[in-house]
Backbone as a chain_set.jsonl record, in Angstrom:
{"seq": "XXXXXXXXXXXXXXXXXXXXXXXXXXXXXXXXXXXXXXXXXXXXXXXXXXXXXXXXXXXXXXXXXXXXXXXXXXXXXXXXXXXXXXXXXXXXXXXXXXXXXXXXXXXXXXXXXXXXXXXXXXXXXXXXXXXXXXXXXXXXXXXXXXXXXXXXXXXXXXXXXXXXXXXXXXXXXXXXXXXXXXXXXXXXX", "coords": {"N": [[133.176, 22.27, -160.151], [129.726, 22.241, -160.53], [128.261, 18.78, -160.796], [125.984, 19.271, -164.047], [123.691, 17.165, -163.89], [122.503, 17.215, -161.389], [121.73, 19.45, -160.445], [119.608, 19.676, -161.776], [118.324, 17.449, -161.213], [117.621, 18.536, -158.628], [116.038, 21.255, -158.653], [114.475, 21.314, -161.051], [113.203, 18.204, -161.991], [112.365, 17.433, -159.151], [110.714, 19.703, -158.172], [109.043, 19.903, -160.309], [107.504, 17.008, -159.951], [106.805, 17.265, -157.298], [105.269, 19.721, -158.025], [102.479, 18.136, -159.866], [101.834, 16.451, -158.116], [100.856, 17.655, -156.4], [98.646, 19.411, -158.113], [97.443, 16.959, -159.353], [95.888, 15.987, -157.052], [94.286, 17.804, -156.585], [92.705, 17.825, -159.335], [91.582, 15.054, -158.149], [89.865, 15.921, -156.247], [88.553, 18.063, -157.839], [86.585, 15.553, -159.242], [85.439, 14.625, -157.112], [86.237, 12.446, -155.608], [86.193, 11.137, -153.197], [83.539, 10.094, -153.083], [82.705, 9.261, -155.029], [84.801, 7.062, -156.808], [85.916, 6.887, -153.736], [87.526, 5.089, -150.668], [89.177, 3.299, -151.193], [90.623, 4.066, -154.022], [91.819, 6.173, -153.227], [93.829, 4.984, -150.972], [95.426, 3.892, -152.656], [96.748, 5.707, -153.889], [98.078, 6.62, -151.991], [99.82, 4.91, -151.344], [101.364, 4.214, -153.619], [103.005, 7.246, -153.284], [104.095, 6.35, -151.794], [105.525, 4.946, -153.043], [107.385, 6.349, -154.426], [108.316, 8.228, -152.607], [109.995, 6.286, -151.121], [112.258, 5.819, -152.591], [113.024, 8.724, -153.017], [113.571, 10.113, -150.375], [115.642, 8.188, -149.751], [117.525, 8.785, -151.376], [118.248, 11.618, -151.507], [119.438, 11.477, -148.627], [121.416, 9.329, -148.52], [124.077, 7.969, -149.518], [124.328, 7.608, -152.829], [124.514, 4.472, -154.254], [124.85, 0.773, -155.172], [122.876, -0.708, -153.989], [120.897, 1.479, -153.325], [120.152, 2.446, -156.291], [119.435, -0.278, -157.182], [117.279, -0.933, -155.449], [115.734, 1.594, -155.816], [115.1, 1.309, -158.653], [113.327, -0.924, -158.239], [110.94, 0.048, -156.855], [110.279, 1.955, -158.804], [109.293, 0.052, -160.576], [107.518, -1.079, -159.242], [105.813, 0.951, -158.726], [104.423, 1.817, -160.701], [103.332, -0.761, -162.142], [101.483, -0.365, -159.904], [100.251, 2.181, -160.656], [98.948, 0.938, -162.564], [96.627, -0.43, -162.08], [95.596, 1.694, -160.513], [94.615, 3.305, -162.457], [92.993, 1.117, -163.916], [90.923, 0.529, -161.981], [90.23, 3.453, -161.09], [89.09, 4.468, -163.758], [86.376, 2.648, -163.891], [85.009, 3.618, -162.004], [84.513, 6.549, -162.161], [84.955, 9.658, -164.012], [87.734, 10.047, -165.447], [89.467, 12.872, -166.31], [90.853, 14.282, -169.351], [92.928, 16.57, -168.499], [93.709, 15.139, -165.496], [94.453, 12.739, -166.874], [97.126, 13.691, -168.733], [98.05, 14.858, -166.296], [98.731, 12.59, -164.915], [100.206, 11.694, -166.991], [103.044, 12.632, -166.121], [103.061, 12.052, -163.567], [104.068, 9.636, -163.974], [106.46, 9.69, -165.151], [108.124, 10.97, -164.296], [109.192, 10.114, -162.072], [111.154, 7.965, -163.637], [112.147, 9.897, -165.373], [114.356, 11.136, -163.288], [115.397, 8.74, -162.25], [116.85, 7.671, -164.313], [118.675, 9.731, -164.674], [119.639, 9.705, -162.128], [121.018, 7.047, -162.199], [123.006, 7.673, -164.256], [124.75, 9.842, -162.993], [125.461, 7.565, -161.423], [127.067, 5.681, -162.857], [128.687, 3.602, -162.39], [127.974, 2.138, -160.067], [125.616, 1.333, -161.412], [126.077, -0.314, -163.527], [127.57, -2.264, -161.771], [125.784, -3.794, -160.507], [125.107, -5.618, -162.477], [126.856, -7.202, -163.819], [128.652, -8.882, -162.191], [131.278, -10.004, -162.242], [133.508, -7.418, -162.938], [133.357, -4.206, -161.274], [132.526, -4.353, -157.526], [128.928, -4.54, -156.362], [128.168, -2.008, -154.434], [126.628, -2.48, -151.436], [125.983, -1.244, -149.301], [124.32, 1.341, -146.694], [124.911, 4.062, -146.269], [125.484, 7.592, -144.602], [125.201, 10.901, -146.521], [128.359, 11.784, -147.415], [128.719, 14.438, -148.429], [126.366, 16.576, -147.139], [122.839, 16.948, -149.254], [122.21, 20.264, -148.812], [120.772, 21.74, -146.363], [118.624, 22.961, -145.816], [117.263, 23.238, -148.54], [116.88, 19.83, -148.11], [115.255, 20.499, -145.999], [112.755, 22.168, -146.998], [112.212, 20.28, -149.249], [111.182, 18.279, -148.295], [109.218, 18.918, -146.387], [107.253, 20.388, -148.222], [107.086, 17.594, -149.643], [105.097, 16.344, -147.785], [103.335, 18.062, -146.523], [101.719, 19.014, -148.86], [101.132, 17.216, -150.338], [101.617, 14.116, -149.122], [99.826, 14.846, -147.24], [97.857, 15.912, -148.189], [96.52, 13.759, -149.894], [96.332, 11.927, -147.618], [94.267, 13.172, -146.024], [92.343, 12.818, -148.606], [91.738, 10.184, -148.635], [90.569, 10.082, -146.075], [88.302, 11.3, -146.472], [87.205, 9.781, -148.107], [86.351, 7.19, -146.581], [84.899, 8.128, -144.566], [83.244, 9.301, -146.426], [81.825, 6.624, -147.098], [81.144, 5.11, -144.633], [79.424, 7.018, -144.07], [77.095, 6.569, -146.338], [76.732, 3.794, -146.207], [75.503, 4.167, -143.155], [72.999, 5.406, -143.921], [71.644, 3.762, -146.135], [71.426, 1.64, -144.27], [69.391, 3.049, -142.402], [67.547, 2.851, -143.977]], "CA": [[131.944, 22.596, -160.862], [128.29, 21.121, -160.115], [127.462, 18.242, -161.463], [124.316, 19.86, -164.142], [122.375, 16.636, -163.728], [122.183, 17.239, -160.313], [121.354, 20.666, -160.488], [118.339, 19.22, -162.803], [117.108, 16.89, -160.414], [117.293, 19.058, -157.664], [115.591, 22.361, -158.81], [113.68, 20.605, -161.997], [112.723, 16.987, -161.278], [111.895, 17.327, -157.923], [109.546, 20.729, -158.152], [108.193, 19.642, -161.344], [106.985, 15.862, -159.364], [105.656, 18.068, -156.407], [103.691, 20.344, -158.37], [101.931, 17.195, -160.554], [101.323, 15.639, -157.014], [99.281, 18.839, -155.659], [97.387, 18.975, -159.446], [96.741, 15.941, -159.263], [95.174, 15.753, -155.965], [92.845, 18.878, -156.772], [92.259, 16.782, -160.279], [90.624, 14.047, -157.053], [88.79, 16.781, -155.47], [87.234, 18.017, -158.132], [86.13, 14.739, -159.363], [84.578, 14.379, -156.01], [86.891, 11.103, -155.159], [85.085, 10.529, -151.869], [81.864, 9.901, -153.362], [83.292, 8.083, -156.483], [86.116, 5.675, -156.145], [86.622, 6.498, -152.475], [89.093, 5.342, -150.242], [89.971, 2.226, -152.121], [91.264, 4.917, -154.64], [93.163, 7.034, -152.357], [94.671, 4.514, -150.779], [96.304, 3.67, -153.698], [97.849, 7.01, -154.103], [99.005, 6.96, -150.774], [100.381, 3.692, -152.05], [102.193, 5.429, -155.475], [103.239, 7.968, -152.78], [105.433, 5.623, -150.82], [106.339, 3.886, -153.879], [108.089, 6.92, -155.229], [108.718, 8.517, -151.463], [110.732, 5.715, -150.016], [113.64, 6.038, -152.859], [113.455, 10.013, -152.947], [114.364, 9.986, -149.306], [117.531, 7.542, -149.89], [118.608, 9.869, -152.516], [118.139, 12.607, -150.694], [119.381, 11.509, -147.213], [122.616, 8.296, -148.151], [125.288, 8.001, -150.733], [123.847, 6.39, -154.007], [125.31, 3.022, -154.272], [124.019, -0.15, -156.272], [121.824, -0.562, -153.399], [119.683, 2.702, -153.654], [119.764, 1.999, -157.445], [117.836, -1.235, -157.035], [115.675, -0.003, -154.918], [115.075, 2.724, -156.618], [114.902, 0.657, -159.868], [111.947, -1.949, -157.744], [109.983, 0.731, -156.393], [109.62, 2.453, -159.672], [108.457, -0.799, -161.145], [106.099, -1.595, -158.431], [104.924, 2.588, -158.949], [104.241, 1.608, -162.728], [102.398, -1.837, -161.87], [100.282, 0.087, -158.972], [99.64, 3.388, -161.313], [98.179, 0.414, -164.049], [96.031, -1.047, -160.641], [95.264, 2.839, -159.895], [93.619, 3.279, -163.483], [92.187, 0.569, -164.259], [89.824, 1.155, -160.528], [89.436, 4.454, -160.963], [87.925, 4.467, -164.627], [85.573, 2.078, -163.339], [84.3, 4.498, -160.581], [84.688, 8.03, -161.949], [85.356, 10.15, -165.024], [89.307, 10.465, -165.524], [89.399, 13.754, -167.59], [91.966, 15.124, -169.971], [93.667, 16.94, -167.474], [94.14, 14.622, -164.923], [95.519, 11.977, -167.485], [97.912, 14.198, -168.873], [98.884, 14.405, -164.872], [99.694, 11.305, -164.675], [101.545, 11.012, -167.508], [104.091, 13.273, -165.543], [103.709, 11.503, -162.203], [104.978, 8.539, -164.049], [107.469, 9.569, -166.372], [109.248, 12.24, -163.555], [110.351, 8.833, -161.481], [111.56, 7.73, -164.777], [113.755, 10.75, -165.928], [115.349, 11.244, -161.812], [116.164, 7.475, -162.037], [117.889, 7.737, -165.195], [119.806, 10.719, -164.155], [120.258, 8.94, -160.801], [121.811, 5.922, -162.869], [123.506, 8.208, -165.341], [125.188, 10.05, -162.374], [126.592, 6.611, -160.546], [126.761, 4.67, -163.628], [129.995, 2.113, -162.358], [127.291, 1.525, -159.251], [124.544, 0.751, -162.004], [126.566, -1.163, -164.121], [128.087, -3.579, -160.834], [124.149, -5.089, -160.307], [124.541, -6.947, -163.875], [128.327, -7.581, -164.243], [129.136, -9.736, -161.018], [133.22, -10.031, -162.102], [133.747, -5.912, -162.598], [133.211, -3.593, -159.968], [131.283, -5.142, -156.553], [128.287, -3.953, -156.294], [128.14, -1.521, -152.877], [125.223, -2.41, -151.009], [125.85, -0.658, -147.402], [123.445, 2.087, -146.31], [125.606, 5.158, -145.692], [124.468, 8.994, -145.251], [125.771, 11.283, -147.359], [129.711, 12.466, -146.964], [128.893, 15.871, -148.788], [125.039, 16.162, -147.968], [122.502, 17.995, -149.583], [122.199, 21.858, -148.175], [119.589, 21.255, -145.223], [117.394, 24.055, -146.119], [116.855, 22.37, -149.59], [115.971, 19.246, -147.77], [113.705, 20.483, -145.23], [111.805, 22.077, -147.813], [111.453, 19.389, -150.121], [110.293, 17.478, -147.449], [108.415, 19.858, -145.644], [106.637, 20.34, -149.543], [106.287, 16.785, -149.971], [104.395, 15.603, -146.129], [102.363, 18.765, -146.244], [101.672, 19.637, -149.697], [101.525, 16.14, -151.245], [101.108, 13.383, -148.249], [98.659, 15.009, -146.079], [96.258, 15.644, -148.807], [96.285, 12.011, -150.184], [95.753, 11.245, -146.263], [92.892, 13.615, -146.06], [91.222, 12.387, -149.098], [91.575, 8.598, -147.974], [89.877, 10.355, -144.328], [87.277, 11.639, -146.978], [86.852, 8.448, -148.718], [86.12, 6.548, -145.369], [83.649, 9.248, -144.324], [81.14, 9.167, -147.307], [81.395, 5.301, -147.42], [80.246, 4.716, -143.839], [77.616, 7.79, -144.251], [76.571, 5.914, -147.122], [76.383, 2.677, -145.238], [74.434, 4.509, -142.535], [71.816, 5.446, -144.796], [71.44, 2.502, -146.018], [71.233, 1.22, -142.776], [68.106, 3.562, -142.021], [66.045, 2.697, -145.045]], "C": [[130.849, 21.61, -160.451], [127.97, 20.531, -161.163], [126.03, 19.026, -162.728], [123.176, 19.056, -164.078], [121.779, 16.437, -162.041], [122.083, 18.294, -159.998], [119.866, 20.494, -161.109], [117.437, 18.609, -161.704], [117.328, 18.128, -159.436], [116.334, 20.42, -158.109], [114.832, 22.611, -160.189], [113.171, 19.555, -161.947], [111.686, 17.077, -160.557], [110.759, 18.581, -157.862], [108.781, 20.312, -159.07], [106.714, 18.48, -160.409], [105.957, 16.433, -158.318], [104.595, 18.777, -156.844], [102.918, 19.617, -158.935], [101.574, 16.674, -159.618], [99.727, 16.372, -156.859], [98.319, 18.756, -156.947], [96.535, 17.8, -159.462], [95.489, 15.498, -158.383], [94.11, 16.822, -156.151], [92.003, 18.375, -158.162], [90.77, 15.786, -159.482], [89.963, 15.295, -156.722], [87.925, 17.461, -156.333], [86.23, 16.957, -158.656], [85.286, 14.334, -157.986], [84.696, 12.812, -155.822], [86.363, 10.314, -154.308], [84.202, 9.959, -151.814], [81.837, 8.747, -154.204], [83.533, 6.703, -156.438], [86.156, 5.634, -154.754], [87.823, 6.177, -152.363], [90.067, 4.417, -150.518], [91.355, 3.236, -152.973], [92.29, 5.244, -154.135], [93.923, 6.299, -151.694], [95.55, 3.698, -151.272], [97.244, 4.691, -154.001], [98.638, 7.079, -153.281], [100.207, 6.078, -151.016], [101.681, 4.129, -152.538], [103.305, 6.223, -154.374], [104.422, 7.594, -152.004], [106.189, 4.891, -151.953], [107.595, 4.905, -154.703], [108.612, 7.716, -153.584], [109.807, 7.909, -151.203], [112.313, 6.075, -151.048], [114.292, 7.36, -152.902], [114.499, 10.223, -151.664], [115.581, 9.222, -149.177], [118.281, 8.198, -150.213], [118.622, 10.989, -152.163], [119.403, 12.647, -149.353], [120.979, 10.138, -147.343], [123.317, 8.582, -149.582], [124.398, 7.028, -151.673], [124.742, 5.191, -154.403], [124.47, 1.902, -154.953], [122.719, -0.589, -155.124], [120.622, 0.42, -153.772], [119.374, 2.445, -155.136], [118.868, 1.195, -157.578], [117.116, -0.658, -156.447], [114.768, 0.824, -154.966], [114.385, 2.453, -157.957], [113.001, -0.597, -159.555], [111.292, -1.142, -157.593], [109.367, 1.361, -157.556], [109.12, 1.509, -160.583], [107.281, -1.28, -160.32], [105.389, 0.174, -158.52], [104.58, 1.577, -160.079], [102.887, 0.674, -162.724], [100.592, -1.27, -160.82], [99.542, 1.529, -159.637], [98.522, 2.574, -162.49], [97.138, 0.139, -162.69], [95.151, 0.654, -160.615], [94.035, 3.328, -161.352], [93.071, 2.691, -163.865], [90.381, 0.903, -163.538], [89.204, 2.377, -160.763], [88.306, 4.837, -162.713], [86.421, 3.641, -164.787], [84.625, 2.88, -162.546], [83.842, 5.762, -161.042], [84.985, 8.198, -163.707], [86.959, 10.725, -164.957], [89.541, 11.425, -166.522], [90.656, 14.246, -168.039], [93.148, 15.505, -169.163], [94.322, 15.872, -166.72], [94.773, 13.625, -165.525], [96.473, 12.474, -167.411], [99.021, 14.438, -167.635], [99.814, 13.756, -164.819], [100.422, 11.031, -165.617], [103.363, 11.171, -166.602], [104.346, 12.735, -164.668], [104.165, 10.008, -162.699], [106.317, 8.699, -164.721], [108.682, 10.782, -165.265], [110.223, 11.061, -163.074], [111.518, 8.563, -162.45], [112.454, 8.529, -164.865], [114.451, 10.818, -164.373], [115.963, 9.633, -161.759], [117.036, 7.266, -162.931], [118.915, 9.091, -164.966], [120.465, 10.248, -162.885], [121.614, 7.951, -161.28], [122.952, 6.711, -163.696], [124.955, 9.084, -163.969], [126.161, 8.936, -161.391], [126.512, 5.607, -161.636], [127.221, 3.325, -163.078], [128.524, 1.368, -161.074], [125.8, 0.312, -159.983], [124.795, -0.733, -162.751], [126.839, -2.792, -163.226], [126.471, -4.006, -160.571], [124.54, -6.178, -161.357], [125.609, -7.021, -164.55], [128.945, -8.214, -162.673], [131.049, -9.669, -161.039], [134.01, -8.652, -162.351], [133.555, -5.501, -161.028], [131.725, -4.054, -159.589], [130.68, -4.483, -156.524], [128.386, -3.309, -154.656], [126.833, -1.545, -152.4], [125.084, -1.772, -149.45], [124.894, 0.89, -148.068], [124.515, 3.396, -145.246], [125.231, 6.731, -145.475], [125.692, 9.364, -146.02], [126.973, 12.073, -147.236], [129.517, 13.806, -147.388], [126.781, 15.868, -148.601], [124.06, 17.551, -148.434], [122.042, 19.095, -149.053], [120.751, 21.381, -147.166], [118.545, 21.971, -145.212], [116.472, 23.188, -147.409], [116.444, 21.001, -148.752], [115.075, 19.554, -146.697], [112.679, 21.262, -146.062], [110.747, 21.356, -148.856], [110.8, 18.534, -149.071], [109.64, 17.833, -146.806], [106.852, 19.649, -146.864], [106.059, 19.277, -149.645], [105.415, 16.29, -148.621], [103.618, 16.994, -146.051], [101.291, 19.096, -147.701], [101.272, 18.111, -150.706], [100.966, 14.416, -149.871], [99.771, 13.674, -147.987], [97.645, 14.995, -146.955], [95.588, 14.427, -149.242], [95.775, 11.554, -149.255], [94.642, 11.844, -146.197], [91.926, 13.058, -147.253], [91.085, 10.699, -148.638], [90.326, 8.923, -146.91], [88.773, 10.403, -145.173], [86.698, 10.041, -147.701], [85.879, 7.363, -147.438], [84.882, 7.57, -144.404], [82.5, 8.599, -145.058], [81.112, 7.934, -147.171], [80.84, 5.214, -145.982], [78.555, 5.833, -143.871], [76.411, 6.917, -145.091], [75.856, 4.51, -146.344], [75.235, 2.743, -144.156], [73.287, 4.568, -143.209], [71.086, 4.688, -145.453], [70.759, 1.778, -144.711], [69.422, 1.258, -142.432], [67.258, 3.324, -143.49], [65.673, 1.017, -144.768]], "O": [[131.029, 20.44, -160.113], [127.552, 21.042, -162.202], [125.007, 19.326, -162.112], [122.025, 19.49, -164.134], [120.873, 15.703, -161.649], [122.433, 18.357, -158.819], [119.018, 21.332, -160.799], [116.318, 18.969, -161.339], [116.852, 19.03, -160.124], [115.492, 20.314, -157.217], [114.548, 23.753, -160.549], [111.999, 19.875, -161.752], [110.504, 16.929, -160.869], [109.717, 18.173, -157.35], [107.597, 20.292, -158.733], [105.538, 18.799, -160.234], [104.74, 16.249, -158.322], [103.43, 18.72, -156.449], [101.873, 20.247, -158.777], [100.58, 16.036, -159.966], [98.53, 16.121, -156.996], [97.285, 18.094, -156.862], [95.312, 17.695, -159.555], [94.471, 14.907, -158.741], [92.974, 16.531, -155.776], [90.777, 18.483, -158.163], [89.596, 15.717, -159.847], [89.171, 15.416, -157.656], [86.747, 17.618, -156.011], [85.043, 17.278, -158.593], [84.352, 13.554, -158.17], [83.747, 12.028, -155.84], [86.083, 9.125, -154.455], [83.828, 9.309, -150.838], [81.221, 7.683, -154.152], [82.898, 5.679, -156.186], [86.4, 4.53, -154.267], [88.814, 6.436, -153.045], [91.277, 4.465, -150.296], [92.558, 3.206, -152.715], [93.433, 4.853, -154.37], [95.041, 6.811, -151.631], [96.302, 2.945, -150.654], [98.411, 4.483, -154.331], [99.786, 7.481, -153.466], [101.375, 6.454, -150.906], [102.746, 4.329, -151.955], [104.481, 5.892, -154.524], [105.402, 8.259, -151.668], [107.279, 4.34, -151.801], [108.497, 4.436, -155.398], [109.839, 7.624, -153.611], [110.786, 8.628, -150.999], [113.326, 6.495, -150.489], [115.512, 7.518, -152.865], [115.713, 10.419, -151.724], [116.508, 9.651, -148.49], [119.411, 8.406, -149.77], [119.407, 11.57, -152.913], [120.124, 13.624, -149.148], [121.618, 10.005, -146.299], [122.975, 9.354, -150.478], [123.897, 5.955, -151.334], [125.817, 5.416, -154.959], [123.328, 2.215, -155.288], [121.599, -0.768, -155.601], [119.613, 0.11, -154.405], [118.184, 2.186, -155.312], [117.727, 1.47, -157.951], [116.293, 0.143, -156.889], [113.625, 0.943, -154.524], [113.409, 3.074, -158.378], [112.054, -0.867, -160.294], [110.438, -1.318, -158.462], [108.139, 1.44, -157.586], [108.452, 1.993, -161.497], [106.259, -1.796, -160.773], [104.188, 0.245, -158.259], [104.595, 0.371, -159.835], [101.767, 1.024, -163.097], [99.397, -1.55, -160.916], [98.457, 1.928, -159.214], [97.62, 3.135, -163.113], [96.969, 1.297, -162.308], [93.928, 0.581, -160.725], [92.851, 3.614, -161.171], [92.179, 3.264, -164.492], [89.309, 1.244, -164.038], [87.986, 2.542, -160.708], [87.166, 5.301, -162.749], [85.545, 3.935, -165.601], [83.42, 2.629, -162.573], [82.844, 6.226, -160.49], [85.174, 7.27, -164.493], [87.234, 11.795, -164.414], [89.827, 10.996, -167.64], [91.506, 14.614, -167.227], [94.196, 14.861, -169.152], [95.446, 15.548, -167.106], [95.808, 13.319, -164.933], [97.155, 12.229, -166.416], [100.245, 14.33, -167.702], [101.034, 13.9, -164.732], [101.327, 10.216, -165.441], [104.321, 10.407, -166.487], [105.539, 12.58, -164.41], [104.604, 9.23, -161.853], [107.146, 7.79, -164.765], [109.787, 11.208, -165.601], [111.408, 10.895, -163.363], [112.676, 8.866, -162.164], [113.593, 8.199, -164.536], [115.543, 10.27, -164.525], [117.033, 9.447, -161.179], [118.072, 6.696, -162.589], [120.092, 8.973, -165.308], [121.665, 10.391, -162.65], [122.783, 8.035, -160.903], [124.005, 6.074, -163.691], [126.123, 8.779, -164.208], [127.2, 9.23, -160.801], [125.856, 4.601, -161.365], [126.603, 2.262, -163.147], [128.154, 0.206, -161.24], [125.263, -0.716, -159.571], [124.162, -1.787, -162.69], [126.559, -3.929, -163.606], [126.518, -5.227, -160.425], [124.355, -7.382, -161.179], [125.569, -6.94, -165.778], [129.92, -7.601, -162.239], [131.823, -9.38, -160.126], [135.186, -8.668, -161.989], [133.588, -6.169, -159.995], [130.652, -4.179, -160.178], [131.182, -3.363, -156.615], [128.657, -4.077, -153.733], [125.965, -0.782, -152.825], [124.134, -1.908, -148.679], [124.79, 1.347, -149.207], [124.71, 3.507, -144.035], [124.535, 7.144, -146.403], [126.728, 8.729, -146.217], [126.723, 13.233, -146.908], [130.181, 14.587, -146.707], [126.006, 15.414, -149.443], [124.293, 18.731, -148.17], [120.945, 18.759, -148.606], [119.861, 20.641, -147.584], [117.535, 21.623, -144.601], [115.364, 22.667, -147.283], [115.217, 21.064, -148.672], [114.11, 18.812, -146.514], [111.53, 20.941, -145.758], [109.57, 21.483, -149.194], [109.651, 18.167, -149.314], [109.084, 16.88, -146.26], [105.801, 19.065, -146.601], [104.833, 19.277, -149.749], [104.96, 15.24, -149.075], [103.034, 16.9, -144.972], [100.119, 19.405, -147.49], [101.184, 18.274, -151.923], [99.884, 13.855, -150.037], [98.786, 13.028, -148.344], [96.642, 14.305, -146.774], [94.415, 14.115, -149.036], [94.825, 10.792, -149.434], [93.703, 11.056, -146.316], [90.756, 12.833, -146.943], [89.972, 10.288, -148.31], [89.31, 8.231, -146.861], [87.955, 9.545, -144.844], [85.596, 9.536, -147.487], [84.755, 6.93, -147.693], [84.139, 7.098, -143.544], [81.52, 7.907, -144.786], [79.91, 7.713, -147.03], [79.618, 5.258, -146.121], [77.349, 5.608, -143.768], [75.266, 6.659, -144.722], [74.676, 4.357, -146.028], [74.32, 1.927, -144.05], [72.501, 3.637, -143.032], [69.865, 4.843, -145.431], [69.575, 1.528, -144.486], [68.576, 0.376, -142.283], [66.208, 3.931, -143.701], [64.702, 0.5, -145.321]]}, "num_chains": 1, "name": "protein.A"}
């Protein structure tokens, strides 16, 4: 029988996180990010983006082990620290409306529930970080002996680097645009 919290993340979690990415990012566009905050902004998301990217892809792509746990456990505290960094900046710059809060509550709190199902799924791995004389913690970097269906990951990753990357990268491109236009103009007066 399948695991059901791994039926959860995979086909709840993970679509939920993607679609709150793309919202989000049309959230920036209509705020007219470019103009606003700029690419300071966005390259904070891109930021966020790797900060919650780099452990998806572990968990995705190696065996979960007390390794991927930490790492998964740091990255979503350095997300958290760089989402407080990401709002403070942008209410400074721009109007953060309703909507797009509410966003973000999701793009923080999705990491959150997939890491506790992550943990909840290899607990003995979670547990060996912060019990040294139980079971060793496994820190090797292995792929995955059963891995996940290859269709399912080239979609999700297809989803997230087209659907989720690239636009973050395009608004950064946009950010870096209006600020030298700006600059020009300047320039000429």
């Amino acid at each position: 029988m399948i695991d059901p919290t791994l039926v959860i993340l995979m086909y709840f979690v993970i679509p939920i996180w993607l679609l709150a990415g793309i919202v989000d990012w049309f959230c920036h566009r209509q705020s007219n990010i470019a103009k606003t905050s700029g690419a300071k902004e966005s390259f904070i998301h891109v930021l966020m983006f790797a900060e919650v990217g780099v452990p998806l892809v572990l968990i995705l792509l190696f065996e979960v082990n007390s390794l991927i746990i930490a790492i998964s456990i740091l990255f979503f505290l350095l997300h958290e620290l760089t989402a407080l960094w990401d709002v403070s900046y942008a209410v400074s710059k721009r109007r953060v409306g309703p909507i797009e809060q509410h966003v973000h509550s999701f793009l923080e709190m999705i990491p959150l529930l997939a890491l506790v199902l992550i943990i909840a799924r290899h607990w003995q791995q979670f547990v060996a970080l912060f019990t040294p004389s139980g079971f060793p913690p496994d820190l090797s970097l292995q792929l995955k002996a059963s891995p996940l269906p290859t269709t399912y990951l080239v979609i999700v990753l297809l989803i997230a680097l087209t659907l989720e990357f690239a636009p973050y990268v395009e608004e950064f491109i946009r950010g870096i645009k209006a600020k030298n236009e700006q600059a020009s103009r300047q320039s000429n007066i």
